[in-house]
C-alpha positions in Angstrom: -2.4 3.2 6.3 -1.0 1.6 9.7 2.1 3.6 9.9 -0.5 6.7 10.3 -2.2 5.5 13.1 -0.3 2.4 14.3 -2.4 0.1 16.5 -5.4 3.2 16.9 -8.7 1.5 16.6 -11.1 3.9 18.0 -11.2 7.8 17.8 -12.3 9.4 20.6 -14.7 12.8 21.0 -15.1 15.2 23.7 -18.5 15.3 25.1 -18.9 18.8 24.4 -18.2 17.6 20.3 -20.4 14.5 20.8 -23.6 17.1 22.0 -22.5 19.3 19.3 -22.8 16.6 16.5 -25.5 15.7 17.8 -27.4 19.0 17.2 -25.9 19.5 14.2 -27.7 16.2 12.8 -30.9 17.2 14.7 -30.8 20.6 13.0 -30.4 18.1 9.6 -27.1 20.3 8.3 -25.5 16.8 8.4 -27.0 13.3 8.0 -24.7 11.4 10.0 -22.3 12.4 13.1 -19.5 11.1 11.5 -19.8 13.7 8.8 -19.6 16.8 11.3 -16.3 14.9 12.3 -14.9 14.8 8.8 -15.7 18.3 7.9 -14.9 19.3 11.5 -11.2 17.4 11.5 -10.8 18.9 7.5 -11.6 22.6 8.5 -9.0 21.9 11.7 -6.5 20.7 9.2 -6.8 23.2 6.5 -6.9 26.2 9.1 -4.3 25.0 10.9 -6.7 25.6 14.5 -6.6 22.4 17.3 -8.5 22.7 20.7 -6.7 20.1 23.3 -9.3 18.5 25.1 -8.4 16.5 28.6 -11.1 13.9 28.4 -12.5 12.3 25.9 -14.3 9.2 25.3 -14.9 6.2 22.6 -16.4 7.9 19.3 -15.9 5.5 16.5 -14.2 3.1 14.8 -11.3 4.7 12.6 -12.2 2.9 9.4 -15.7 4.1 10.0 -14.1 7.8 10.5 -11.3 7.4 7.1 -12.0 4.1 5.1 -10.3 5.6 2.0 -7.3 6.6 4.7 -7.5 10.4 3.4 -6.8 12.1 7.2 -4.4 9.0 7.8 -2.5 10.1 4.5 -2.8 14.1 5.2 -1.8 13.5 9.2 1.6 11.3 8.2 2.0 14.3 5.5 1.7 16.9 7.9 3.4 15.2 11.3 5.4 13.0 10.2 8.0 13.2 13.0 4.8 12.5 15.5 4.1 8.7 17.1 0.8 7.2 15.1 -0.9 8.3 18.6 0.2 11.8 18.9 -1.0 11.3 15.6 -4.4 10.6 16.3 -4.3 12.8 19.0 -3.7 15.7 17.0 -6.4 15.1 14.7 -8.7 14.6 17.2 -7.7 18.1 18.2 -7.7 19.9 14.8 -11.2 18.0 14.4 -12.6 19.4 18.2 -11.5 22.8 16.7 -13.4 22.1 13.4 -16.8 20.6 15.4 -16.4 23.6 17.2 -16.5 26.2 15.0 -19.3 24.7 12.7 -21.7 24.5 15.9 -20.7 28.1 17.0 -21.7 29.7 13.5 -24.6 27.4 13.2 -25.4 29.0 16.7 -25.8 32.2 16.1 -26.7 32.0 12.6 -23.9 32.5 10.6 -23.1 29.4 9.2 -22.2 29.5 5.6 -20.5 26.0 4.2 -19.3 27.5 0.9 -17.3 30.5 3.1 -15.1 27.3 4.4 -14.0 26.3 0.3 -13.6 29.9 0.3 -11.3 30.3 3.8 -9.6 27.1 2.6 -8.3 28.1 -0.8 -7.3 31.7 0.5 
């Protein structure tokens, strides 16, 4: 789905998000990193929640991030007025805000996946 993302290749993460993946997989609540960004960047979406982030830096690939094209799809749904890199952009922010939250509640021991399908649906 190019006119989503245009010439994107790469998705970039915050460092703050990258240590924060990180611990998530360490704490095995998710097997990969990229799956904390998918649930991260899904959560963003379906709350509506971004956090703008000044620098970030190469995460991964975007086919590696979407290969079915599911965010690209939901993105050009959702902003479709917006350039395929203020695209990207906000997702990246709706998916900081996502990363975010899952580490805080994991933090102090609320974290509770199921209360998400619940949050979403409400």
């Amino acid at each position: 789905m190019n006119e989503a993302f245009g010439t994107v290749v790469t998705i970039p993460a915050s460092k703050t998000a990258k240590i924060q993946m990180k611990q998530l997989v360490t704490k095995e609540l998710f097997k990969e990193q990229r799956d904390a960004w998918r649930l991260g960047a899904a959560i963003g979406i379906a709350k509506g929640n971004t956090k703008e982030v000044k620098d970030r830096e190469t995460f991964q690939n975007v086919n590696s991030l979407d290969p079915d094209g599911i965010f690209a799809a939901v993105m050009l749904g959702l902003y479709p007025k917006l350039s395929p890199e203020e695209r990207v952009q906000k997702l990246v922010d709706h998916a900081e805000w996502g990363i975010n939250e899952i580490a805080h509640q994991s933090e102090i021991g609320t974290l509770d996946f199921s209360s998400f399908a619940v949050k979403i649906r409400e």
